[in-house]
PyMOL Python script that loads the backbone (N, CA, C, O; Angstrom):
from pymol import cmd

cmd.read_pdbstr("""\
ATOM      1  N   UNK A   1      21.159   5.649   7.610  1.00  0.00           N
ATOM      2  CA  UNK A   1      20.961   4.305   7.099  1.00  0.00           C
ATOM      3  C   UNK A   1      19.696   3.719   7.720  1.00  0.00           C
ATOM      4  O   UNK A   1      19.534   3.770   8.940  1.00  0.00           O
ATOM      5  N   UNK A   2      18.629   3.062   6.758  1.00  0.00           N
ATOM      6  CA  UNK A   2      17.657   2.374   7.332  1.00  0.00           C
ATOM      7  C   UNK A   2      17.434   1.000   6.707  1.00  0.00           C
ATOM      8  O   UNK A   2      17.529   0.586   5.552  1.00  0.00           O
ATOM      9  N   UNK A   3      17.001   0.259   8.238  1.00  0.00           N
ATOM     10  CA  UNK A   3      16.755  -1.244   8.162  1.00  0.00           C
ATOM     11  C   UNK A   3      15.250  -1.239   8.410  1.00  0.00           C
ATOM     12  O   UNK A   3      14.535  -0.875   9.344  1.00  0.00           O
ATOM     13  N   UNK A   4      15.036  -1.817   7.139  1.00  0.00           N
ATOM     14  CA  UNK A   4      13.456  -2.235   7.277  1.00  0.00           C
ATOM     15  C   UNK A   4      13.518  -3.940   7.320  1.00  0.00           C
ATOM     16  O   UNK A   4      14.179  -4.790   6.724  1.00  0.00           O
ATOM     17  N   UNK A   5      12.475  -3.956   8.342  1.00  0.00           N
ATOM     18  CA  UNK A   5      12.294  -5.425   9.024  1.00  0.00           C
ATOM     19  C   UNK A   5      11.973  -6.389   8.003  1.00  0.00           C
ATOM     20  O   UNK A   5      11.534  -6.205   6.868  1.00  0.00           O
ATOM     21  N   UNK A   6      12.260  -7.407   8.587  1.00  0.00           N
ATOM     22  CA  UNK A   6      12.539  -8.621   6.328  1.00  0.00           C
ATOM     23  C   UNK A   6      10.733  -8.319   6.267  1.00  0.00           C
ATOM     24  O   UNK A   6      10.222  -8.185   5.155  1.00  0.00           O
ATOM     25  N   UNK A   7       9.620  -8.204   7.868  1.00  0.00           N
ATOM     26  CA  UNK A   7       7.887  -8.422   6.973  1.00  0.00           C
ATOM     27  C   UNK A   7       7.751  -7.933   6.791  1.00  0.00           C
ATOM     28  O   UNK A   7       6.549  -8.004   6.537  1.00  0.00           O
ATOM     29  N   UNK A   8       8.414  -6.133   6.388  1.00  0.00           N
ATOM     30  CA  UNK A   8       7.866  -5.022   5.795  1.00  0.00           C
ATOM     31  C   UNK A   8       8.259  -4.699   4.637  1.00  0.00           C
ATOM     32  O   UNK A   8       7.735  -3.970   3.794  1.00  0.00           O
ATOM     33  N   UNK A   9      10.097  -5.813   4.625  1.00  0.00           N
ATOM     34  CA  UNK A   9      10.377  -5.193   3.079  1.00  0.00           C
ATOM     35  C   UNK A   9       9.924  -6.500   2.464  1.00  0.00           C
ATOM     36  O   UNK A   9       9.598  -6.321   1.290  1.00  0.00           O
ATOM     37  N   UNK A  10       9.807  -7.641   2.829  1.00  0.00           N
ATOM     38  CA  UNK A  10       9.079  -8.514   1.458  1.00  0.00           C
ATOM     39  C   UNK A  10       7.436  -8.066   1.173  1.00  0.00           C
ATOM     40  O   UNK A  10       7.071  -8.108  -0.002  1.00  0.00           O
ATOM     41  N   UNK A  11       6.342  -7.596   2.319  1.00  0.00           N
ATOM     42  CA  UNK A  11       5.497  -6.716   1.836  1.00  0.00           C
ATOM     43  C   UNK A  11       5.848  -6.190   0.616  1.00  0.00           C
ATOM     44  O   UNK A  11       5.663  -6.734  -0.473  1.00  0.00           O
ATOM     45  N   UNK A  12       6.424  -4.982   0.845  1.00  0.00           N
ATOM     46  CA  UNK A  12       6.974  -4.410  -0.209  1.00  0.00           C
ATOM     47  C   UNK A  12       7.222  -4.635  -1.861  1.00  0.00           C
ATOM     48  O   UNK A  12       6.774  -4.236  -2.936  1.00  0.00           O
ATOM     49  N   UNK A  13       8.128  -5.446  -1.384  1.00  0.00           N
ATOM     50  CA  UNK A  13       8.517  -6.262  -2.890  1.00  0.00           C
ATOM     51  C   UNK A  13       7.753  -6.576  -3.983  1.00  0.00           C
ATOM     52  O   UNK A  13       7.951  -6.404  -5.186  1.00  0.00           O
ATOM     53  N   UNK A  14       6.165  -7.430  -2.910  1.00  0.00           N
ATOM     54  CA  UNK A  14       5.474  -7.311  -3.720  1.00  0.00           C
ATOM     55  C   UNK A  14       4.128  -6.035  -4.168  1.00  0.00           C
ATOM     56  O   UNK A  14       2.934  -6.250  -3.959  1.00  0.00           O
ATOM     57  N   UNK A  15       4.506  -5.136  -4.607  1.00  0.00           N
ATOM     58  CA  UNK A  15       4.325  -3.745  -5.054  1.00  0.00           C
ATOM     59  C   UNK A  15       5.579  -3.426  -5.913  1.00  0.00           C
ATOM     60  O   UNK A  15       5.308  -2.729  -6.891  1.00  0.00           O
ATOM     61  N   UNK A  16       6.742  -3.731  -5.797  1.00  0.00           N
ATOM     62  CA  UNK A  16       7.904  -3.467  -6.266  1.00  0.00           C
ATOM     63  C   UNK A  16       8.480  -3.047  -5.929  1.00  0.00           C
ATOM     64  O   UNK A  16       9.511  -2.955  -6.596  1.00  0.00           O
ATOM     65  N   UNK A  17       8.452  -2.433  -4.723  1.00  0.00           N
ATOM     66  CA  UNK A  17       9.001  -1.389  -4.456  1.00  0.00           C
ATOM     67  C   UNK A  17      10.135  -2.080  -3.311  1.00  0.00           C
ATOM     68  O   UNK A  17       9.841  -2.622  -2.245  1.00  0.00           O
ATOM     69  N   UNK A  18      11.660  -1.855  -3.954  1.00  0.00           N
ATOM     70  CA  UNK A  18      12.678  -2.132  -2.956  1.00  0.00           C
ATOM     71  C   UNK A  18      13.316  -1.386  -2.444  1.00  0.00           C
ATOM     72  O   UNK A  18      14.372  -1.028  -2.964  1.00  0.00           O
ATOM     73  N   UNK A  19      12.752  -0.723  -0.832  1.00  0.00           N
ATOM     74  CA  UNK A  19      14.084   0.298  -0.638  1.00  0.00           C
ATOM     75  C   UNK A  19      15.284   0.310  -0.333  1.00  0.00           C
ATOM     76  O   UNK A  19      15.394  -0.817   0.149  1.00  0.00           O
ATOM     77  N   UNK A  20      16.363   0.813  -0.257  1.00  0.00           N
ATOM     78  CA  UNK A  20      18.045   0.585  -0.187  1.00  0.00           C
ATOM     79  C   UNK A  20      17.890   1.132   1.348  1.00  0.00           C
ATOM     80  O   UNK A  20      16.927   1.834   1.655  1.00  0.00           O
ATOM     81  N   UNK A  21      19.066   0.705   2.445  1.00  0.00           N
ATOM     82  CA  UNK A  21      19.327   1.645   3.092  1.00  0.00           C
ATOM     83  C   UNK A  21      19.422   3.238   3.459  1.00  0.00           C
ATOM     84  O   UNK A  21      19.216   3.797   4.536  1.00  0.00           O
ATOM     85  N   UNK A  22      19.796   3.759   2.224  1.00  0.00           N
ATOM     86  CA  UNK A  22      19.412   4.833   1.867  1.00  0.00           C
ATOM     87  C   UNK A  22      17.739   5.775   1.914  1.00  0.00           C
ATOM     88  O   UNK A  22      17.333   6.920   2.114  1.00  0.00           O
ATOM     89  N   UNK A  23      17.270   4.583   1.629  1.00  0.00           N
ATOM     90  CA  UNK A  23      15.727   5.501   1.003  1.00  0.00           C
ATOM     91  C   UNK A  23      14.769   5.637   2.415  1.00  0.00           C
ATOM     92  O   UNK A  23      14.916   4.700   3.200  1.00  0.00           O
ATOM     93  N   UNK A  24      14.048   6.436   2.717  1.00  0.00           N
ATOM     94  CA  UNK A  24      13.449   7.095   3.802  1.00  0.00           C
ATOM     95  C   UNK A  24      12.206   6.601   3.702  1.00  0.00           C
ATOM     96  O   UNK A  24      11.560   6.423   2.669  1.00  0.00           O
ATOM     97  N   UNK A  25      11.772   6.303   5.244  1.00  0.00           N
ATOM     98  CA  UNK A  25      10.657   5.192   5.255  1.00  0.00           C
ATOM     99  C   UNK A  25       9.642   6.086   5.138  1.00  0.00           C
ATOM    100  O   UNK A  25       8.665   5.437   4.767  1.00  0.00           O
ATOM    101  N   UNK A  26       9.280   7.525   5.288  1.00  0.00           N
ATOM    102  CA  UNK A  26       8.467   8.285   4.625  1.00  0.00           C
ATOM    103  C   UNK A  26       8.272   8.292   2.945  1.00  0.00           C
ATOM    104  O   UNK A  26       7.168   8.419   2.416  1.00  0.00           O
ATOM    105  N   UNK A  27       9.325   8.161   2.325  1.00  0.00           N
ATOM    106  CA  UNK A  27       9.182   8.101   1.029  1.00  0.00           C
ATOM    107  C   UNK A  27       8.481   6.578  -0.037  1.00  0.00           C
ATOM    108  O   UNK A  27       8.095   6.380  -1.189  1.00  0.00           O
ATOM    109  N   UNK A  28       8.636   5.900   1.090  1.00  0.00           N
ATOM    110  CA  UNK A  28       8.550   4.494   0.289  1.00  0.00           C
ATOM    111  C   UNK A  28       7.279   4.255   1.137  1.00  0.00           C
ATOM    112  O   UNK A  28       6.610   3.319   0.697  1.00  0.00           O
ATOM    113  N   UNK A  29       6.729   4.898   2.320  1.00  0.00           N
ATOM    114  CA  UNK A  29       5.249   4.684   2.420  1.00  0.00           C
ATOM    115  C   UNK A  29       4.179   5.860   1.529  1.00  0.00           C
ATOM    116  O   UNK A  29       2.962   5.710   1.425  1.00  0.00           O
ATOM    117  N   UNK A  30       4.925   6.957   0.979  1.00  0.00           N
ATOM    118  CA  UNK A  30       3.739   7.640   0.448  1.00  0.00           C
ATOM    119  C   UNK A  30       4.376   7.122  -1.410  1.00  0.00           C
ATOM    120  O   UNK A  30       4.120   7.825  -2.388  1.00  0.00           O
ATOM    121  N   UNK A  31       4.819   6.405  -1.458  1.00  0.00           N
ATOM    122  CA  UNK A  31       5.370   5.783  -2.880  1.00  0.00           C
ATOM    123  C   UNK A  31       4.055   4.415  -2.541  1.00  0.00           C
ATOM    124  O   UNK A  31       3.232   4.035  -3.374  1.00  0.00           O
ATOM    125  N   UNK A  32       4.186   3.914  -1.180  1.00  0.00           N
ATOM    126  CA  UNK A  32       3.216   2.724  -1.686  1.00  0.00           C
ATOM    127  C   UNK A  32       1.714   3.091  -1.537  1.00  0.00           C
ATOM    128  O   UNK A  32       0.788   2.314  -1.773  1.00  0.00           O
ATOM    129  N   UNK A  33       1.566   4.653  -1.022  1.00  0.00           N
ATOM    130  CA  UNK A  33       0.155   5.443  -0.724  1.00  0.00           C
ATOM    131  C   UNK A  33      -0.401   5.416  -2.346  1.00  0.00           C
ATOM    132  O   UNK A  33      -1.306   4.779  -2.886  1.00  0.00           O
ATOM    133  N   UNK A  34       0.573   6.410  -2.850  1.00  0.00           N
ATOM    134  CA  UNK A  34      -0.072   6.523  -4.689  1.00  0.00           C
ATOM    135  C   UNK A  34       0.038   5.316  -5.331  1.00  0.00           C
ATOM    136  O   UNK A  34      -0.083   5.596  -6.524  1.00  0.00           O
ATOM    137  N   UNK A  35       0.233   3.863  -5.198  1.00  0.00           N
ATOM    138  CA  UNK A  35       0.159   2.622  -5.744  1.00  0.00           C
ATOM    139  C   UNK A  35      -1.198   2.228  -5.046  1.00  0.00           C
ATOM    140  O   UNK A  35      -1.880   1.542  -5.807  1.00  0.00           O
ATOM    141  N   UNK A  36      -1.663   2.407  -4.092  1.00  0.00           N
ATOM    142  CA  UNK A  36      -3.009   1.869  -3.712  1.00  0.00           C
ATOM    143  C   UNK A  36      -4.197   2.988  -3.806  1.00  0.00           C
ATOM    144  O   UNK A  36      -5.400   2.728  -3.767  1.00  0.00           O
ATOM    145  N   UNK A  37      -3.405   4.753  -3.984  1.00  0.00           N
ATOM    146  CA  UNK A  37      -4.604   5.458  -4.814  1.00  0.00           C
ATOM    147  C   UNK A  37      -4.935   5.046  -6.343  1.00  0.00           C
ATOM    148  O   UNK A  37      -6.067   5.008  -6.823  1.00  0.00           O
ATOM    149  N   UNK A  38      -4.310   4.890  -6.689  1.00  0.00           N
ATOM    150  CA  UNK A  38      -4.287   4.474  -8.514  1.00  0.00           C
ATOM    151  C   UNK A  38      -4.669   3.308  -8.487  1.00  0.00           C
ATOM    152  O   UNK A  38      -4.978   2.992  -9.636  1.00  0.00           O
ATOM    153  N   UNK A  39      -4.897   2.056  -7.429  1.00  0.00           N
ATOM    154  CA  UNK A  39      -5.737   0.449  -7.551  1.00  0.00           C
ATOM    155  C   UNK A  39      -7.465   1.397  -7.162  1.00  0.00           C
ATOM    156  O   UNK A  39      -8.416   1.164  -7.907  1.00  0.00           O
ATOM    157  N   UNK A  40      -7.606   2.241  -6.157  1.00  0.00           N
ATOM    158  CA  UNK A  40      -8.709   2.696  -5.749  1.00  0.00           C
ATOM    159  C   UNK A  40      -9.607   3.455  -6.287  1.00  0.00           C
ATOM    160  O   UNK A  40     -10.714   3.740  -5.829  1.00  0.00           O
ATOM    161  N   UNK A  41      -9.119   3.794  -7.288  1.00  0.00           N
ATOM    162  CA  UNK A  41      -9.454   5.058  -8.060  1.00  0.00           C
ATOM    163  C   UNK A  41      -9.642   3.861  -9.401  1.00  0.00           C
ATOM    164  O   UNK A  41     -10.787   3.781  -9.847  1.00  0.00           O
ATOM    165  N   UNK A  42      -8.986   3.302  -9.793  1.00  0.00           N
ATOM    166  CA  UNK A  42      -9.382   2.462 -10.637  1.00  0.00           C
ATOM    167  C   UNK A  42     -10.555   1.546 -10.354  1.00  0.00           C
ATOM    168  O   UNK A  42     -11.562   1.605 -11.059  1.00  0.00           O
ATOM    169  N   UNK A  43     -10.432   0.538  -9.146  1.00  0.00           N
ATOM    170  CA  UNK A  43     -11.590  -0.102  -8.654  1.00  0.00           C
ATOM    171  C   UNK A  43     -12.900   1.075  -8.657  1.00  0.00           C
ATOM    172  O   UNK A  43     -13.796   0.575  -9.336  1.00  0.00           O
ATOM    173  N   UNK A  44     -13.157   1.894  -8.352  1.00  0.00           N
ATOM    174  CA  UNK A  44     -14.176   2.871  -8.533  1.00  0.00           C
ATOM    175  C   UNK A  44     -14.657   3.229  -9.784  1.00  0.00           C
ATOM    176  O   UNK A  44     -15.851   3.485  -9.936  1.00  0.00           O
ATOM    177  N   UNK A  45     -13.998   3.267 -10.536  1.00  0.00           N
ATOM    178  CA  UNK A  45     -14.188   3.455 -11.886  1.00  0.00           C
ATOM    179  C   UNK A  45     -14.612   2.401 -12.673  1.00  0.00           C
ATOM    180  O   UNK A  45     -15.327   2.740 -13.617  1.00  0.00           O
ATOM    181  N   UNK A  46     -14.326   0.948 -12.532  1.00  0.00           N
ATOM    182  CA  UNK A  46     -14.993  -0.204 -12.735  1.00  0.00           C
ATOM    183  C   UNK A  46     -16.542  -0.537 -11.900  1.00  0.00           C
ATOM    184  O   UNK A  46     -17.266  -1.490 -12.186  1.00  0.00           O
ATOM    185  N   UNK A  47     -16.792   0.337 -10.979  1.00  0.00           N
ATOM    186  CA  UNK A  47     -17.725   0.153  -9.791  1.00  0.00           C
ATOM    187  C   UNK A  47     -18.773   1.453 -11.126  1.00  0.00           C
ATOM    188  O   UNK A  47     -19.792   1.090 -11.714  1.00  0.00           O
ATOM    189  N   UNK A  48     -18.569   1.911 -11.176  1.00  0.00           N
ATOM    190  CA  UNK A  48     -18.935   3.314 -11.786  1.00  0.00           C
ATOM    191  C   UNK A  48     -19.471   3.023 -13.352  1.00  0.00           C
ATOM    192  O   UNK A  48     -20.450   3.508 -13.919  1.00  0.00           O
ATOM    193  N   UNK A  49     -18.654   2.226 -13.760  1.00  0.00           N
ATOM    194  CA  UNK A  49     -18.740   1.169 -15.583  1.00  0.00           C
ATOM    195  C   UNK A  49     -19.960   0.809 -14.641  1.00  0.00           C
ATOM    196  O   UNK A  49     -20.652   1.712 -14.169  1.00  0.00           O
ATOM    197  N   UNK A  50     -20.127  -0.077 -14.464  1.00  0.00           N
ATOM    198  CA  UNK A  50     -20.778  -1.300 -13.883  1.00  0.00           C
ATOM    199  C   UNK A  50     -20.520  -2.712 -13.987  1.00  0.00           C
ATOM    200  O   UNK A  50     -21.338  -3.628 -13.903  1.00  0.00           O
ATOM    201  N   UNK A  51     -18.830  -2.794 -14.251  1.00  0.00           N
ATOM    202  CA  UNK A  51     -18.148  -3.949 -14.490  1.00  0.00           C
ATOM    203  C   UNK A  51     -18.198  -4.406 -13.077  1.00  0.00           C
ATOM    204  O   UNK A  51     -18.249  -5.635 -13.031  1.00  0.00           O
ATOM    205  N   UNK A  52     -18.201  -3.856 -11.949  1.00  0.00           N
ATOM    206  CA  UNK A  52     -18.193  -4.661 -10.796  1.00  0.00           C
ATOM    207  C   UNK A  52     -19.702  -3.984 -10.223  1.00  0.00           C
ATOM    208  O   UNK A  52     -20.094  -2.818 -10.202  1.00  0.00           O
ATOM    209  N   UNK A  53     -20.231  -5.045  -9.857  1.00  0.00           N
ATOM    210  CA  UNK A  53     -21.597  -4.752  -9.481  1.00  0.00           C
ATOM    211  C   UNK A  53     -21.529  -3.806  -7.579  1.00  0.00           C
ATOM    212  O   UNK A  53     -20.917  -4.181  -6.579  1.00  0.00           O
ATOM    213  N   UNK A  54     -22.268  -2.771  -7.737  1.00  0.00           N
ATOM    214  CA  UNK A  54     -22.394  -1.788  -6.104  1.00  0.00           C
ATOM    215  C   UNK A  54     -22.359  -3.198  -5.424  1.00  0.00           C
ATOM    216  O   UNK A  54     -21.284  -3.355  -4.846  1.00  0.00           O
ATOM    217  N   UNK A  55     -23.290  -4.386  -5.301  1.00  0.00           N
ATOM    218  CA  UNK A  55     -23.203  -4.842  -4.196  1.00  0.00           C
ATOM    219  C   UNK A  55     -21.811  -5.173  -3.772  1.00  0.00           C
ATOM    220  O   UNK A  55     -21.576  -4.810  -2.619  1.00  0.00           O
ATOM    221  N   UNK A  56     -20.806  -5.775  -4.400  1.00  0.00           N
ATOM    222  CA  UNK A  56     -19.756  -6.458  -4.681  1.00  0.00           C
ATOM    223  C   UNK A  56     -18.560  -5.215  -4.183  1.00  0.00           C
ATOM    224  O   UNK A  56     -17.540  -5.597  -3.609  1.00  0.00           O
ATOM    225  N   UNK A  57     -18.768  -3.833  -4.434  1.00  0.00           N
ATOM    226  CA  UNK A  57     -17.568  -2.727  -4.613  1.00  0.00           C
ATOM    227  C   UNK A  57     -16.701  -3.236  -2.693  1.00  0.00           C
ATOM    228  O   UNK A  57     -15.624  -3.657  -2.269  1.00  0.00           O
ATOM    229  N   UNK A  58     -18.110  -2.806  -2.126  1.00  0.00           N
ATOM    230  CA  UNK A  58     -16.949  -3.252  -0.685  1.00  0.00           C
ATOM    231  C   UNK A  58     -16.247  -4.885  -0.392  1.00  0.00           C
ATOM    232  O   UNK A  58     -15.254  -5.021   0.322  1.00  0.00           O
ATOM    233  N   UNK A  59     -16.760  -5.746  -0.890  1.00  0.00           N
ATOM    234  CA  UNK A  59     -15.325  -6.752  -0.459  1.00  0.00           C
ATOM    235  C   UNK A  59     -14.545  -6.298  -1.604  1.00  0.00           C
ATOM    236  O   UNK A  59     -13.426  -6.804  -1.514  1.00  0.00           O
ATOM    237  N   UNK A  60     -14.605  -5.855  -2.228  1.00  0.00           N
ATOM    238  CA  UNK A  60     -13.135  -5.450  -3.563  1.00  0.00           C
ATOM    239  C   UNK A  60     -12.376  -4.643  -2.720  1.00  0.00           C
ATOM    240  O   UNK A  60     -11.221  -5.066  -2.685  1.00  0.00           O
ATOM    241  N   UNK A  61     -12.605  -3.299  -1.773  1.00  0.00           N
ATOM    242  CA  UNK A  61     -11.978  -2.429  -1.217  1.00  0.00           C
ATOM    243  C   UNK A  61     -11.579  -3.054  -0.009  1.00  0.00           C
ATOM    244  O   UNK A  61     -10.506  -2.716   0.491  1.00  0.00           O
ATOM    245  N   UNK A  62     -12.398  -4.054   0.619  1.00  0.00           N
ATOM    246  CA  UNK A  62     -11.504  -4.936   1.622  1.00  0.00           C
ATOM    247  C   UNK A  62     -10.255  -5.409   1.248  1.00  0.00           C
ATOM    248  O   UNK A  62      -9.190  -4.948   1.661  1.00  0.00           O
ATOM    249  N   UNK A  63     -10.398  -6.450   0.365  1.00  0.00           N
ATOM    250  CA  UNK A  63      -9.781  -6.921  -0.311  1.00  0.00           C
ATOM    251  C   UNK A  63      -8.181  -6.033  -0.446  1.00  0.00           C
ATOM    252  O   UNK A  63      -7.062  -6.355  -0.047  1.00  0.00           O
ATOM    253  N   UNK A  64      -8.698  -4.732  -1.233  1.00  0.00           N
ATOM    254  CA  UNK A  64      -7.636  -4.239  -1.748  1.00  0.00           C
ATOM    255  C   UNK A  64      -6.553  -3.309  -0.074  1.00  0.00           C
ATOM    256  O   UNK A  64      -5.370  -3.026   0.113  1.00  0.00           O
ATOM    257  N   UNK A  65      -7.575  -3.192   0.573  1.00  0.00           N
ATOM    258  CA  UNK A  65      -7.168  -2.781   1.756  1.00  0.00           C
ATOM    259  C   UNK A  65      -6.152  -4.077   2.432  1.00  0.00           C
ATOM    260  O   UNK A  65      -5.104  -3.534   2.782  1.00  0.00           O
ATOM    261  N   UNK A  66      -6.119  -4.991   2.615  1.00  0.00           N
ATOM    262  CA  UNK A  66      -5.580  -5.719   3.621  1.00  0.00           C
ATOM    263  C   UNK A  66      -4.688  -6.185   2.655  1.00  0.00           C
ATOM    264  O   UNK A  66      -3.832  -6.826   3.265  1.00  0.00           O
ATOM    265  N   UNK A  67      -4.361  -6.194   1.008  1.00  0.00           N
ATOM    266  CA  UNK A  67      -3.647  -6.044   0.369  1.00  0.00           C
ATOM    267  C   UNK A  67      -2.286  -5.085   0.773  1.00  0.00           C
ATOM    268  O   UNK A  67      -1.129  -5.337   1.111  1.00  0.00           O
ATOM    269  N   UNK A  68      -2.898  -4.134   0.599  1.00  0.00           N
ATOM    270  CA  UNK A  68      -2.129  -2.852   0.977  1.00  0.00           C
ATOM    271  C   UNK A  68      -1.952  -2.694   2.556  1.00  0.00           C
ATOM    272  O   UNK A  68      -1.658  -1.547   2.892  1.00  0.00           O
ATOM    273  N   UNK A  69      -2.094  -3.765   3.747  1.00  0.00           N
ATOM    274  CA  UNK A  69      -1.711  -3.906   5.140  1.00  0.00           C
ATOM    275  C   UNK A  69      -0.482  -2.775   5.552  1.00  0.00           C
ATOM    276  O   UNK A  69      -0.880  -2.152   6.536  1.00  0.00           O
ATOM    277  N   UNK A  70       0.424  -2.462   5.267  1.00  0.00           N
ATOM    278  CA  UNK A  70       1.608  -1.856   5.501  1.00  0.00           C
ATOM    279  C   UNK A  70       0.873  -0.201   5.801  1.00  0.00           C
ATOM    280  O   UNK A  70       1.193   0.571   6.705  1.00  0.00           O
ATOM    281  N   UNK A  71      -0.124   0.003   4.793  1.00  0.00           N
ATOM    282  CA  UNK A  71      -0.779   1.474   5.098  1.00  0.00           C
ATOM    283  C   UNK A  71      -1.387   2.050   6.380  1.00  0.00           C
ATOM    284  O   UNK A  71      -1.518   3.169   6.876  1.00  0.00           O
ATOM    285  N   UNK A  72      -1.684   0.848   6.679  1.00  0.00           N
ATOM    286  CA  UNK A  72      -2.456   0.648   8.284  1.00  0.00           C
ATOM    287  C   UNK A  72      -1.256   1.413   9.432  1.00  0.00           C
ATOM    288  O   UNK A  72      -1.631   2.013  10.439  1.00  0.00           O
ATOM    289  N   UNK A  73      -0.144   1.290   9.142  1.00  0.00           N
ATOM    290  CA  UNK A  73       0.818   1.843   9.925  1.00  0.00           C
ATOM    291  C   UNK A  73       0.658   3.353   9.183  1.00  0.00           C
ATOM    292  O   UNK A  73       0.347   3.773   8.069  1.00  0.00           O
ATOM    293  N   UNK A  74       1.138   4.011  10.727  1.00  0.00           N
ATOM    294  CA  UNK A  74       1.100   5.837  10.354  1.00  0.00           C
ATOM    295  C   UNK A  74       2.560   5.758   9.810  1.00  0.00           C
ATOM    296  O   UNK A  74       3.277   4.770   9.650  1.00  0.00           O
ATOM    297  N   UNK A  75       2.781   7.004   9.584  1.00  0.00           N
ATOM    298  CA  UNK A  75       4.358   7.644   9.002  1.00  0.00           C
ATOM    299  C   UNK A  75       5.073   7.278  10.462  1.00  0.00           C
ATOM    300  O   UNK A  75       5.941   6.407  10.524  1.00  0.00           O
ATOM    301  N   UNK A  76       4.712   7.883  11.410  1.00  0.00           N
ATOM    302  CA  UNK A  76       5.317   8.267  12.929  1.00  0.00           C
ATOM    303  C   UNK A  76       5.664   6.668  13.175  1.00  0.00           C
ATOM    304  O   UNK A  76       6.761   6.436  13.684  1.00  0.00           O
ATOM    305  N   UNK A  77       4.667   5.367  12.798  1.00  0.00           N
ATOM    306  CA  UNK A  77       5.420   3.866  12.905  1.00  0.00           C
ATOM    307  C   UNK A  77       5.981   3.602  12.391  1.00  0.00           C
ATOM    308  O   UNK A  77       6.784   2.910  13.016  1.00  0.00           O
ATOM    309  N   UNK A  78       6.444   3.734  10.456  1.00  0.00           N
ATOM    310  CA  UNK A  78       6.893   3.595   9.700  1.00  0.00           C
ATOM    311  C   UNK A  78       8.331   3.728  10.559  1.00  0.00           C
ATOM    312  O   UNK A  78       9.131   2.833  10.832  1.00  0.00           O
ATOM    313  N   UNK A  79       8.383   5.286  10.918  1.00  0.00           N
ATOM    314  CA  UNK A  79       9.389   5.926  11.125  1.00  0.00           C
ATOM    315  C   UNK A  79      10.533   4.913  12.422  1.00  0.00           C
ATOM    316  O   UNK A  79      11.755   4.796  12.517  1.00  0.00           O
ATOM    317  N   UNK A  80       9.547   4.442  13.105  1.00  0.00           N
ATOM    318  CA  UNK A  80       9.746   3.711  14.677  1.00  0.00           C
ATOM    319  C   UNK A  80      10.330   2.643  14.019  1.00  0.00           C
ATOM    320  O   UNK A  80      11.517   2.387  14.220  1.00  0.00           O
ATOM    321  N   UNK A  81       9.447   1.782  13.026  1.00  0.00           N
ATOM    322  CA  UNK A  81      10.134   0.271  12.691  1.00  0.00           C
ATOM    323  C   UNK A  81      10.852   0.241  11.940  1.00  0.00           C
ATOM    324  O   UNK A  81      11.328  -0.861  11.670  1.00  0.00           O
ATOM    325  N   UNK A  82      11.372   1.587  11.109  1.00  0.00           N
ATOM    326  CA  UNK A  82      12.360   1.449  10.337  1.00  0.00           C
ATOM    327  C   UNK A  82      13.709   1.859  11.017  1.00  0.00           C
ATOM    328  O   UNK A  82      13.766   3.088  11.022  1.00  0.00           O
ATOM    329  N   UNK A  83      14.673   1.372  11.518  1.00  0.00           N
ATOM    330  CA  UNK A  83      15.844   1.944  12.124  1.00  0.00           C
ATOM    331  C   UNK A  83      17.055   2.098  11.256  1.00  0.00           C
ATOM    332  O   UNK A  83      18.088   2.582  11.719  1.00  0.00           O
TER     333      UNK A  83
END
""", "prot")
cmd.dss("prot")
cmd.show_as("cartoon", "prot")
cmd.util.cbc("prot")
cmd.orient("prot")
C-alpha cells in the first residue's frame, strides 16, 4: 500500500493522473515522464514550425519544466516519499 503526500498527489491531479494505494510510485512517475515527453517533443516541433520563435524556445522549456516539478525528484525519492 502507498501513501503519496496530499503535495505530490494534488501535483498530480493536475496531469490527471490519480494514483490508488495500490499503484507504484515508479509507475506513476514514468506515466508522468511520457506526459512531459509528448509536451517536449511537441514544444520542439512548434520551435521547428517557427510558431514559437528560437529566441523564446527556452523560457517555454522553463516554463514547461517547473510545470512538470515532481520530475526533479529521482525514482529512488519518489520511492522514499511515497510510503
Amino acid at each position: 500500500m502507498f501513501v503519496y503526500p496530499p503535495e505530490l498527489a494534488e501535483a498530480l491531479l493536475h496531469f490527471g493522473l490519480a494514483p490508488t494505494p495500490d499503484t507504484p510510485p515508479r509507475f506513476v512517475r514514468d506515466a508522468l515522464s511520457d506526459l512531459y515527453r509528448y509536451e517536449i517533443r511537441a514544444l520542439r516541433e512548434k520551435r521547428v514550425a517557427g510558431v514559437i520563435p528560437k529566441e523564446d524556445y527556452i523560457g517555454h522549456v522553463i516554463a514547461l519544466r517547473k510545470k512538470y516539478w515532481p520530475l526533479a525528484l529521482t525514482p529512488e525519492h519518489w520511492e522514499q516519499i511515497v510510503r
